[in-house]
N, C-alpha and C positions, 0 to 999 in steps of 0.2 A: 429458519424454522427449528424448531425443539426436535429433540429425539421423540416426545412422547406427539408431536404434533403429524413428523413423518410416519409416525408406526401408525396412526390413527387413518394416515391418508392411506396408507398400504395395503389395511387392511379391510376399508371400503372398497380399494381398487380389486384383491382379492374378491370380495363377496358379489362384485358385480361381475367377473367372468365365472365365479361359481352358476351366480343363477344364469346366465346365457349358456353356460353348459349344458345345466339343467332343462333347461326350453329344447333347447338342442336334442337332449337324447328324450324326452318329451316324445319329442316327436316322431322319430325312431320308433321307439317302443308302441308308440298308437299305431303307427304303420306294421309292425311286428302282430299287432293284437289284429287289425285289421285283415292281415294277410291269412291268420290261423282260423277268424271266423267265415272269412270269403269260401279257404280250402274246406271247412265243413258244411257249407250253403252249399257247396257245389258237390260232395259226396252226399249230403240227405235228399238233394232234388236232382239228381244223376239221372232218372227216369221222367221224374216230372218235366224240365225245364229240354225246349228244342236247341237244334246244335248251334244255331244263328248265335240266340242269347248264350249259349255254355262258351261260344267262341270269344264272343265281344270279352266276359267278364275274365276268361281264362287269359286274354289278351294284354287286358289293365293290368290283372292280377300279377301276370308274368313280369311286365315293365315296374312293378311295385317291387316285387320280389330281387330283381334283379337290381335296381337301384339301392335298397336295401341292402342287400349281398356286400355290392360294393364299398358300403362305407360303415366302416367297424367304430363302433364307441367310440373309440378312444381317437378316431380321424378325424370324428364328424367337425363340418363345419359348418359356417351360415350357409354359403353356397350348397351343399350337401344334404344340409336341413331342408331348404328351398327344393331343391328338386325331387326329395321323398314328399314331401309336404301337397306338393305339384300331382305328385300319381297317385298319391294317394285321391286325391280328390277328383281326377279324373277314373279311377275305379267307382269310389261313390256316388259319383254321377251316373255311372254306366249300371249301377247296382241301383239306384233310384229310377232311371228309366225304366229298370222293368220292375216298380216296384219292390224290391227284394231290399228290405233294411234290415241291415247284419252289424 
């Protein structure tokens, strides 16, 4: 192959781990947005909402938060993506059970 043949494959090879990055912290970052609007669903209905449901959502929300915590930008992986991606949507569920879309 040519120099200009390898540079060409190189740098497709490049832009396909860029965009998997990019999905990668995607993900992250919806899980980040998701956790900041759950934290004020749950300081504007502090009174409204009984402890049952405050516990369930505080529960996901925590397992989110902490999954999150865990895996910095710059770490994340598929495996890592997958299991923010995972609580996240078990909070969502536990947030659409009681109706509450945040």
């Amino acid at each position: 192959l040519s120099n200009m043949a390898l540079r060409f494959i190189q740098e497709r090879m490049y832009e396909k781990q860029d965009e998997q990055r990019s999905e990668l912290l995607n993900i992250r970052n919806d899980a980040e947005k998701l956790i900041a609007s759950t934290e004020a669903a749950l300081a504007e209905h502090k009174k409204d909402w009984d402890r049952v449901k405050k516990k369930q959502i505080k529960e996901e929300l925590n397992a989110l938060r902490r999954i999150v915590g865990k895996t910095t930008p710059d770490k994340i992986d598929v495996t890592s993506a997958g299991n923010i991606h995972e609580a996240a949507d078990r909070l969502k569920a536990t947030l659409q059970r009681y109706n509450e879309n945040i």
